[in-house]
Every structure is written in C-alpha cells, then in structure tokens.
N, C-alpha and C positions, 0 to 999 in steps of 0.2 A: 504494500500500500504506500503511496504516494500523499505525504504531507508536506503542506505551505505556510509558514510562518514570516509577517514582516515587521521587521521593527518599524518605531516610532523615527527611527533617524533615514526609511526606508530600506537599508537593507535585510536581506532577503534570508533564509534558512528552509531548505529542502532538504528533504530524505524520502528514502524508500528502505522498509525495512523487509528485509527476507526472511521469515523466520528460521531456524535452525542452523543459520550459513554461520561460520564461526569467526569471519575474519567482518571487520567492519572497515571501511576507506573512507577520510572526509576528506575534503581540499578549499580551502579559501579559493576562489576564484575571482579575477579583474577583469572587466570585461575593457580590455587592455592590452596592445599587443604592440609587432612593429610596426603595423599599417598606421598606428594612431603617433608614430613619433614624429617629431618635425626635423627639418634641415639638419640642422645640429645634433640631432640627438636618435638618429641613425645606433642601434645596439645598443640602450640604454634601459630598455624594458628588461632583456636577455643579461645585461650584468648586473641590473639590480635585483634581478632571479636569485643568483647567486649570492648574492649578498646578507642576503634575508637569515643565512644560516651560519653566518660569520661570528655570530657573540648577543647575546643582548644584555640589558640589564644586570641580573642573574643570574645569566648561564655564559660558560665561554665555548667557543666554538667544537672545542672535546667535552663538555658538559653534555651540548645537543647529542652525541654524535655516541657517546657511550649508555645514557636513559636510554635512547630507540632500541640500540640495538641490546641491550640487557632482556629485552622484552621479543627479541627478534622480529621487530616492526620494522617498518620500512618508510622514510621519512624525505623525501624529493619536492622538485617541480619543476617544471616548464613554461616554457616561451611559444605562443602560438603568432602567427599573424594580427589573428584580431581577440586573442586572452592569453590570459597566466594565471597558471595554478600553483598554489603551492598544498602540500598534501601528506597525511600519513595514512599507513597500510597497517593496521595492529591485531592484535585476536579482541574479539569485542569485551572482553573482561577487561582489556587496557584502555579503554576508549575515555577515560579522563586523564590519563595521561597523556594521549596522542593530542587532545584537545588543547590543553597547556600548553605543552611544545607547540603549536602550530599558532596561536594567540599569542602567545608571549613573540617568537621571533618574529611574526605579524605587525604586533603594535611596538615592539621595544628594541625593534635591531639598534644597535650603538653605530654602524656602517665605520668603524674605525680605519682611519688614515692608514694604517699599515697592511688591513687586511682589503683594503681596496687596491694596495697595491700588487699584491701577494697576491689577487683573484685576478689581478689586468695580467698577467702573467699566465696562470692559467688557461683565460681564454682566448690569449696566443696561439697556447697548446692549443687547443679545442680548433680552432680556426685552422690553424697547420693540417690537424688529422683530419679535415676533410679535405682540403688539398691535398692529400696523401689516400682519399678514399674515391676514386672517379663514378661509381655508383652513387654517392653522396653527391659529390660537386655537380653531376650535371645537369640536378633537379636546381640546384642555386643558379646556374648558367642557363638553364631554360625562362628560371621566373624574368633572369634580364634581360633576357634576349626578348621574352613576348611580352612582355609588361612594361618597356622600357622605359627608366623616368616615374613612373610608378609607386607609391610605398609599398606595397602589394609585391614588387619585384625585387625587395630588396634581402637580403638574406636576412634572419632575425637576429644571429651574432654579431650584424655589426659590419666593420672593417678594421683591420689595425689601426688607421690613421682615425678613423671614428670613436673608436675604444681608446686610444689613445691622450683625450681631450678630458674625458671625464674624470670631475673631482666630488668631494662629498656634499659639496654645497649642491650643484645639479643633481646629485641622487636626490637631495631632502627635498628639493622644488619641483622636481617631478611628482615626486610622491605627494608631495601638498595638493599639487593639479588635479592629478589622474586619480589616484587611490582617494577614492570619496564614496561614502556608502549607497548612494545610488549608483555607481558601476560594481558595487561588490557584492557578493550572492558565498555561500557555506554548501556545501553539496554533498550528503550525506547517505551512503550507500550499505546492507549487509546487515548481520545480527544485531543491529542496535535501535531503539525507541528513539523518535523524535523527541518525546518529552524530554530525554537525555539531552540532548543537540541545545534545546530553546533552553534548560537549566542551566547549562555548562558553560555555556557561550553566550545567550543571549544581553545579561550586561554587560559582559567583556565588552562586546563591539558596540556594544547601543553607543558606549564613549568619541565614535566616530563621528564625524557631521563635514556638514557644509558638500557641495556638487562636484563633479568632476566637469572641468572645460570639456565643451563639445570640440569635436575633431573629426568633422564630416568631409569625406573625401571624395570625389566623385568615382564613379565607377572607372577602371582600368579600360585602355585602348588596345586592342592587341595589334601587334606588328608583325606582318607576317615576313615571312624570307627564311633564307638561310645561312646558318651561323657558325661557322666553324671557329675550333680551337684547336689549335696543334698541340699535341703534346706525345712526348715518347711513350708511347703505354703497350704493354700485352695485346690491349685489344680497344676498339674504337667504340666508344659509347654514344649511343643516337636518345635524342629523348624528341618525340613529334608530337605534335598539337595542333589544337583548334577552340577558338572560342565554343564554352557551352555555356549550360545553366550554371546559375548562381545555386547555394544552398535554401533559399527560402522557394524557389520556383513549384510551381504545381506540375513542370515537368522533370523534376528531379529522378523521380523514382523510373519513367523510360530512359533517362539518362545513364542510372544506373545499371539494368537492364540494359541497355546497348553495350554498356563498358564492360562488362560481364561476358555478354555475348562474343565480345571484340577480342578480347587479352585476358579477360578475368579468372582464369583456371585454365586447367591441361585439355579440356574438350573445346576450348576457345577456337576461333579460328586463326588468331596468328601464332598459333602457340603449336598450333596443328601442322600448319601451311608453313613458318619460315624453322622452326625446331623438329618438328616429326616426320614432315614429308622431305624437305630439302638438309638439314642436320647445318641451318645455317649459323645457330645459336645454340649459349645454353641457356640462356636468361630473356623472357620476352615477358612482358609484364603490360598492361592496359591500367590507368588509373582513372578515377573521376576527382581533382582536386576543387572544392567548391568553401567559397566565401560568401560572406551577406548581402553583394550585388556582384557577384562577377564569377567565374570557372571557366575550367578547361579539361576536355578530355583528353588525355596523353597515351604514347606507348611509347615506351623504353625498352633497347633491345643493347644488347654488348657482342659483338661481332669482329671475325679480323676485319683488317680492314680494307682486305681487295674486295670483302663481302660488299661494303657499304651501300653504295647505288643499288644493289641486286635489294639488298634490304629493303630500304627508304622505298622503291619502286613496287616491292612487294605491300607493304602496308598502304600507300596511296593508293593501290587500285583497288585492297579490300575495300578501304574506307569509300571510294568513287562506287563501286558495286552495293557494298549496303544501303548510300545514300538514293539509288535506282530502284532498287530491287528489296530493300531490306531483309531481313534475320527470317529462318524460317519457323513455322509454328514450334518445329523441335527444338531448336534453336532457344525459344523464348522459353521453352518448357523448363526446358535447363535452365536457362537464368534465372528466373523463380523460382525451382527449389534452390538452387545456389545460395541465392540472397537472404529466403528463409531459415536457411539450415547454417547459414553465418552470422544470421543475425542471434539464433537463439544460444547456437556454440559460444558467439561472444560476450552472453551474461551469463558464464559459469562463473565470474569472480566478483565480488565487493566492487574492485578496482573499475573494471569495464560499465558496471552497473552507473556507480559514480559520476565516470565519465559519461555516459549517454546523457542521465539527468540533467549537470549543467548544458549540456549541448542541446539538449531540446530547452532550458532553459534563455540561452543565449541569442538563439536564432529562433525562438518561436513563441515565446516568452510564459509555456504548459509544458506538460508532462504529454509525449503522444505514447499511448499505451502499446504493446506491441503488435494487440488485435489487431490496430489501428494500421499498423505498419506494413503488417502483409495481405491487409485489405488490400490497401492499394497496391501493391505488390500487385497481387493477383488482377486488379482491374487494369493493368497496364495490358492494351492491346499492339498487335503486330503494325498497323498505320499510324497507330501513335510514335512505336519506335522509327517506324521508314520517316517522318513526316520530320523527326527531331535530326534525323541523318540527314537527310536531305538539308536540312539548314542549316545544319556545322560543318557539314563535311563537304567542304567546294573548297578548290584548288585557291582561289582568293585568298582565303584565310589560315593555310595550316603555317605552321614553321617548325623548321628543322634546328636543335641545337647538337653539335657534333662535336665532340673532346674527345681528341685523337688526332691518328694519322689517316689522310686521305690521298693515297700513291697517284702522282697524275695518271690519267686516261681520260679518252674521251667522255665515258661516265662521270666518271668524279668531276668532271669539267662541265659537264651538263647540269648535273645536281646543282652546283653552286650558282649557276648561272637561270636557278630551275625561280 
C-alpha cells in the first residue's frame, strides 16, 4: 500500500510498504539535477553528491561509514539529469538508524575545506575511469553530439576545468537555491510502516522552508549528423539515435514497445540480424533514454572497425523498414510479455520498489499502480507502434556518435559524408 504524507513547509513523505520483505530503502530525493545547473556551475549537483557524506556535525566521515556498515546496510546516492538521491538500504529492524544517518548528513554536512579538496581529486579519478571505459564514454559523447549546447547534453560529472572552480561558498549557495522543500520529497520502500517514516523524520525536515528558484529550460534541439572520435581502441563503439518521446508522453509505452522490439533482448531484431545471423558483434543493445520534455531512442553496438558502415547500414535500414512496415503481431507479442515480466522481476527489492515510487512521483506527481502499467502495456497496438516509427525514424533526424577507428574506404567515407 501506497501512502502520502505532506508537511506544513510542503515537503512531501511517501512509502509503500511490503509486508514481510525484510530489507527497507528510503532516499531523500531533489528534484535537482545537471539539467537544472547554470553556466558556471556545470558538475556541481554531482560533487555536492558527494559531499553530503564527508562529516557532519557529529559524525566524521568514518563515523558514517562504520554505523552503516556495523548493521551491513548500505548507505549511497546519485546524480541524475533532472534528480538526486541520497539513500540507505538497511534490514527494517534498523530503519531508525538508516533514518538519522540520512537526516543528519542531509541537514548538517560541515562540507569542510579539506575534504572538498580530497573529493575534487577523486572525481578526477571518476572522470578518468570513464575515459578509460569506451562503453561509458560514448553514451557522454552521444548526449553532445545530439543535444548540443544543451544542459541535457552535458555529462552530470562535470569537466575538470568545471570541477575545478568550485569552492565551499558555491556549494552552501546552491544549496540555499535549489535544496528547498518544495523540490524535496523522502521515498520510502519494503518492511516498514509509514507511521514510522512521518515519526522519525517528519520534524527533522518540517525545519526546512522557503522555495527553490525555478530553472525552466526549454526542450532540447536534436542535431543530426555524424560524429566521429578517433581513438586507438580494441574495437569501434557506435551509439545511433533519433529524437523520440519525452517520459511524460501518452506514447511512451509504444515507445517502449518499439525499443524492445528493436535491440531490447536476444529475440530482438538487431540483436538477431547484426550478432546471430552475421557474428558482426558481441554487444548490440536498443535503449529508450527519456526526460520530462524531450528523449531519444538509441542502439549501441561495439564492432571492429572495418565492421562499421556494414553496421551503421544495417540498423538504418531496420529502422527505414519498421518505420514502412512496422513490428509484426509476434513481434509485439514478445514485447509485452518482455516489459511485463521486467517490470514485475524488477520489484523483487526495497531498492527498485523505492526507486519507481519517487519516479512516478517526479514525472507524474501519483503513484501509477502496476495494474495500471500493463494495462497499457497491453493496449498498445501494432499502428500505434508503425505510426510512432514512422515519425522518429527518417533519415533527417538520426545521428551517429563513433569513438574509434574508422580505416578509410569508400564506406567509411560515405558514412561521414552520410
């Protein structure tokens, strides 16, 4: 069952409790991301992430770091686009301790001079290892290649010279901005009673006040072409797109459904077509990446790289064929139970539970029940899918990002010029 609690300063407390599940997840959540940073302040959501777990008050950063784990909980967060969570994973017997830890470094980080330093160093590190991970980077290099100029395109870590800028004073002014209890919501998943949640926490934060500046952005322009990046590597990484639906869309769910059908598993067709039938890949993957006005339907594939054109040529004329002809009855058969049988797999845990919660919270401002979800699921027909192909999928708007090597020939030469 799904309850809704809002304070008096407006923010928000939700839960869903499971009963007999033994592990409980809550997470603070901002409705707060890199999309909402401005010019200067490029990676500043993503290092004040970090930061959060540096010291407060009363605890120092091995204070946090020994209570979690004494209890073998699990105690993180992240950086989204457009949120940030911070969160712990505990057995529900601990859930006033997870609570404390997560309130306390919430409202009392110290954000001290030395360990701001000591963390800008780290996410050096962090930033390197994806330059050092080409599966990681080429999702970063596609958001800038199609979104370009964009907040939306920018990677949520930041850049060195952007991370490099910030001091304590910019963390605590951000925070005065953004972090205001009308963007912040508690999202509370697993063995545990609400009445718990609104006891435990509910005047910690009622102490919050005052709005968050609006940061309204207009929707992203996508740029189509193609975009190469040289680099010496094993193998040449492609990631291709097309403007789609936004996550709030009433055609999310064909969307989904097409992407499914497209790359989304081993009975997919490119998955079929460039790895089973030709052995051109090992890796072919379809995503559906969607934000609160804008997405895109992608495939990433990692290929040598005399493969590449054969590649690239192969997925442009499925994509040209489905938008004709669309997916067949069998086809969509399979993508609805797919989507079903992943959506129900993926609340075996607190954690995942948690996470859907704020997420139907953020982008739809309810709780959409699961019945709910494979209703439409199921209502999605085969003209709905051809009708949403047909208008993403034109040679106008795709783009290709490439990090690798591309051997001249007349292909490769055509590609770029495509």
């Amino acid at each position: 069952m799904v309850k809704r609690t809002v304070l008096d300063n407006g923010l928000r407390l939700l839960s869903e409790e499971v009963p007999g599940m033994p592990s409980v997840t809550v997470g603070i959540w901002v409705e707060n991301g890199s999309r909402d940073e401005g010019p200067l302040e490029h990676g500043i959501s993503h290092f004040l992430e970090h930061l959060f777990f540096k010291g407060t008050e009363r605890r120092t950063a091995a204070d946090i770091a020994e209570e979690i784990d004494a209890i073998g909980g699990v105690l993180d967060a992240f950086t989204g686009k457009e949120y940030t969570c911070y969160y712990a994973r505990v057995l529900a017997e601990h859930l006033p301790l997870a609570l404390d830890l997560l309130t306390d470094v919430f409202l009392h980080s110290r954000f001290a001079a030395e360990e701001i330093e000591r963390e800008r160093s780290v996410i050096y590190q962090e930033m390197a290892q994806v330059e050092d991970t080409p599966d990681e980077l080429i999702h970063d290099l596609f958001h800038l290649d199609f979104w370009r100029g964009h907040p939306l395109s920018r990677p949520i870590s930041g850049t060195p010279a952007s991370v490099s800028r910030f001091q304590r004073a910019d963390f605590l002014r951000y925070l005065e901005r953004r972090y205001r209890p009308d963007r912040i919501f508690v999202a509370m998943a697993g063995g545990a009673k609400h009445e718990e949640l609104v006891e435990q926490v509910g005047t910690v934060l009622s102490t919050l006040k005052g709005k968050a500046e609006p940061t309204e952005t207009a929707p992203p322009v996508a740029c189509p072409g193609v975009y190469p990046h040289p680099r010496e590597l094993e193998q040449t990484h492609i990631c291709l797109g097309v403007p789609c639906v936004s996550q709030v869309d009433a055609e999310w769910y064909a969307a989904y459904l097409l992407h499914t059908a497209l790359g989304g598993g081993m009975s997919s067709r490119l998955f079929q077509e460039i790895r089973e039938r030709r052995g051109l890949a090992y890796d072919v993957t379809s995503f559906l990446s969607t934000y609160r006005d804008a997405g895109y339907l992608g495939v990433y594939v990692a290929t040598s790289a005399a493969w590449v054109p054969e590649v690239v040529e192969i997925v442009w004329t499925t994509l040209r064929q489905i938008a004709r002809e669309g997916i067949s009855r069998e086809e969509l058969r399979r993508a609805k139970g797919h989507a079903k049988g992943g959506l129900l797999l993926g609340l075996e845990t607190s954690e995942a539970r948690m996470n859907r919660l704020a997420r139907c919270e953020i982008y739809f401002r309810r709780y959409i029940p699961i019945r709910e979800v494979a209703e439409q699921i199921e209502r999605v027909t085969l003209d709905e899918v051809q009708a949403l192909a047909a208008h993403c999928f034109t040679d106008s708007q795709r783009a290709v990002t490439i990090l690798g090597d591309l051997p001249p020939s007349p292909r490769s030469e055509a590609l770029l010029e495509a």
